[in-house]
C-alpha positions, 0 to 999 in steps of 0.5 A: 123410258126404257131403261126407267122402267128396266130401273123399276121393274127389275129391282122389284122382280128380284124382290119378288124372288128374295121374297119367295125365299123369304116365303120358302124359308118357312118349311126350315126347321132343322138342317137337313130342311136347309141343306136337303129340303127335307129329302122330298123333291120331285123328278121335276124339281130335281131335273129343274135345279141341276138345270138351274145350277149349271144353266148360268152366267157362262151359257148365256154370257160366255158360251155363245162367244165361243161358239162364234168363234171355234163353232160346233166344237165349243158346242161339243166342250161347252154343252154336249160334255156337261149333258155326257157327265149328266147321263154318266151320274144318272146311269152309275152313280145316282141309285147306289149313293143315294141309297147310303143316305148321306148328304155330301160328297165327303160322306161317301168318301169317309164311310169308304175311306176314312175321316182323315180322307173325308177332312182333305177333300171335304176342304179341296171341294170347297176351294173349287167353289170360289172361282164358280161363284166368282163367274156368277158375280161377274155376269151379275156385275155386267148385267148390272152395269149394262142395266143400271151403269153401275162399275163392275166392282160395284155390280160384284159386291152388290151381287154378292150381298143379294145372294147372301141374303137369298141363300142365308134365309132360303137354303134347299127350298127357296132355291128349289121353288124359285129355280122352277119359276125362273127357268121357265122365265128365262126359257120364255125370253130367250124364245121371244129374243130368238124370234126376233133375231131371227125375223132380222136375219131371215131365219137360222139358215142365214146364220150358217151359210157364210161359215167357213167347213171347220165351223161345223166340226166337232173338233178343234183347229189343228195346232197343239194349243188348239188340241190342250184346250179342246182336251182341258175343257172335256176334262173339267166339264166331263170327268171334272163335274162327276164328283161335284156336291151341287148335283149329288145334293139335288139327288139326294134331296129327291123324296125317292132313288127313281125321282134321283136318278130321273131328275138327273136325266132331265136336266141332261135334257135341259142342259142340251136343248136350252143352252142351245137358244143363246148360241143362236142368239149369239151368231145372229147377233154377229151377223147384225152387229158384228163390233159385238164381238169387240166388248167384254171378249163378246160377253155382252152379246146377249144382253145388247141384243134385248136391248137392241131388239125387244120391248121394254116387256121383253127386256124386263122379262129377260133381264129379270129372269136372266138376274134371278137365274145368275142369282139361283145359279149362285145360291146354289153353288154357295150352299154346296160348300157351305152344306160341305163346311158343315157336314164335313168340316164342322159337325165331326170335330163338333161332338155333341153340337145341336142341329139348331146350332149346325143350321146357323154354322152352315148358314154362316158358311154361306156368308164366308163363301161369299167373302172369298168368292168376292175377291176371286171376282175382283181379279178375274173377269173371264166367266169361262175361264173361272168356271173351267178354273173351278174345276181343275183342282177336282179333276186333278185330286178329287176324280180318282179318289171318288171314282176309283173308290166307287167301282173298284173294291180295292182302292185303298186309304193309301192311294187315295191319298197319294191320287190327291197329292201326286195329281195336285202336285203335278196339276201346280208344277205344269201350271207355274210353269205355264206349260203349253199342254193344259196342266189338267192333262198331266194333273188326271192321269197322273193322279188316276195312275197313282191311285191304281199304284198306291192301292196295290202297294198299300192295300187296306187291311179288310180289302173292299171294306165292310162299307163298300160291301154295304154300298153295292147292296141290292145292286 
């Protein structure tokens, strides 16, 4: 009966959400509406989309593993960085680029740097985005498969076709609408699964008093492995997260510089708190059911749970927020290299191109994204692993560039380029040979070092630049 009614109400809610974008899509006339939303967004709104963009697949589906098996350091990794990386961006980032007016990461570093810059790591960030998507597919594809029994591979291509159509039709708006819906969804189902997991175990003391003292230890296990991956993780989620498109796309879709920078400090909020109800979810549902841990590296956990221990209301409600989060999670990722591959790749080597026919490019984008996230999906079904995997060619190329190009006036054109080819060269070189320190490691300082270098053996003929000067206007 049950799962009948999961059948019905399910497909129905997510086209109710579609619809929503459908709805949204109204407000698009021209590409900045797509992309930007008009540059109209509240604090609220701003805050509620980041949240949405990073509160996905691996915070429901990937994380509570980890933390049941390495503790209050995968809670350090998994969450704490991203919401350091959140407060960071705030703080030095939010107010001086979105006072350039500018709608990508490329923008910035063209105007500081030059075009040719911009074209290289216009193309790089849009690479990282496969894997991430990827991960999205593939927790749409469990659910699916643990809802409907459809196959993995099934559940990825139906996945994507949902998602294509969602993001092709609502861009910015529907993507901003449906995100402050679904969040507070999924916020609600996971409270009412939380209280009733913890009505079986007797409350959240029970869950920590058989665990062993390092459980409780912010650091990893002593071991090398254990160190590189504690490390790695910090790297991506961190300083790898600092140059991303998804967050800068939401500020700058902010209808002011204070409703930027104090939507970024609300989804930092969000993204601590929240995540932290299905880490609860997870211990409690090892402590009742322990085989858990045994299906899908413990990545079903939370939805054996809802089915498990929730009315059919409950699960309706849960599986339907959770599809629609996963869903608002993937749109938009996929509207961040699609924004990119228009703004960047498209329009500088378009000259004279319409914003009508820009729109439709960057639309089209989307469906490209789609393709080639699919096959990422297909050979990958590790949601934690794809999304850290998305964030090591940033760290390693894009990180130095952007940073060092933000705060120090004399990064040059030349050790910006040489930051991208030695920090990637090195990231690849550790990675074929599968060295047991994390490639990142080697790849961000290596890449860091050879920007300083680079910039001092080569300066730019006018040092700071004109642009640069402009930058720190009224700062």
């Amino acid at each position: 009966m049950n799962q009948s009614a999961l059948a019905i109400f399910i497909p129905l809610y997510m086209v109710i959400t579609i619809a929503i974008g459908f709805w949204a899509s109204k407000r698009i006339k021209t590409s900045t509406d797509f992309t930007l939303a008009g540059r109209s967004l509240s604090t609220s709104i701003v805050g509620v989309t980041i949240f949405a963009t990073w509160f996905g697949a691996s915070q429901i589906m990937g994380n509570p593993a980890h933390f049941i098996e390495r503790g209050f350091a995968a809670f350090a990794t998994n969450i704490f960085s991203g919401t350091l990386c959140l407060v960071f961006i705030g703080f030095f980032y939010a107010k001086k680029l979105y006072r350039m007016n500018i709608a990508t990461v490329g923008d910035f570093i063209r105007i500081r740097f030059n075009k040719k810059l911009d074209l290289a790591i216009s193309i790089i960030l849009v690479f990282t985005y496969f894997p991430w998507i990827a991960s999205q597919f593939v927790a749409l594809a469990l659910l699916f498969q643990a809802v409907f029994g459809l196959s993995v591979r099934n559940g990825i291509l139906l996945s994507a076709t949902i998602v294509v159509i969602y993001t092709y039709v609502g861009g910015m708006w529907a993507v901003s609408y449906t995100d402050m819906l679904q969040s507070i969804l999924i916020l609600v189902g996971l409270i009412i699964l939380l209280v009733n997991v913890l009505d079986q175990t007797g409350g959240v003391t029970p869950l920590f008093t058989d665990k062993p003292k390092e459980f409780f230890s912010i650091f990893p296990k002593q071991g090398l492995d254990n160190w590189s991956e504690y490390i790695a993780i910090w790297l991506a989620f961190f300083i790898g997260a600092t140059p991303v498109q998804e967050i800068y796309q939401r500020a700058f879709s902010a209808k002011s510089e204070k409703a930027a920078m104090n939507g970024i400090y609300l989804s930092g909020f969000l993204l601590l708190v929240i995540p932290s109800i299905p880490l609860l979810i997870g211990l409690g549902a090892v402590k009742l059911h322990p085989e858990l841990m045994n299906v899908d590296g413990g990545q079903s956990i939370i939805p054996a749970m809802v089915t498990a221990y929730s009315g059919i209301a409950v699960q309706v409600l849960f599986y339907g927020a959770l599809i629609s989060s996963i869903l608002s999670t993937s749109s938009g990722a996929m509207l961040a290299p699609a924004t990119v591959i228009g703004e960047n790749l498209l329009k500088p080597y378009l000259p004279g191109i319409s914003d009508k026919k820009l729109l439709l490019w960057t639309r089209i984008s989307v469906v490209a994204v789609a393709l080639i996230s699919c096959v990422f999906a297909f050979n990958d079904t590790d949601i934690v692993g794809l999304v850290v995997a998305s964030l090591s060619l940033v760290l390693v190329c894009i990180f130095a560039p952007f940073t060092f190009g933000f705060f120090w006036k004399k990064a040059s054109v030349f050790g910006a380029w040489m930051a991208i080819i030695v920090g990637g060269i090195t990231w690849l070189i550790c990675y074929l040979l599968d060295t047991r320190i994390d490639p990142t490691i080697y790849g961000t300082p290596a890449s860091c070092i050879a920007m300083v270098i680079g910039s001092l053996i080569k300066p730019d003929k006018t040092e700071g630049k004109i642009a640069f000067a402009k930058m720190r206007v009224k700062n």
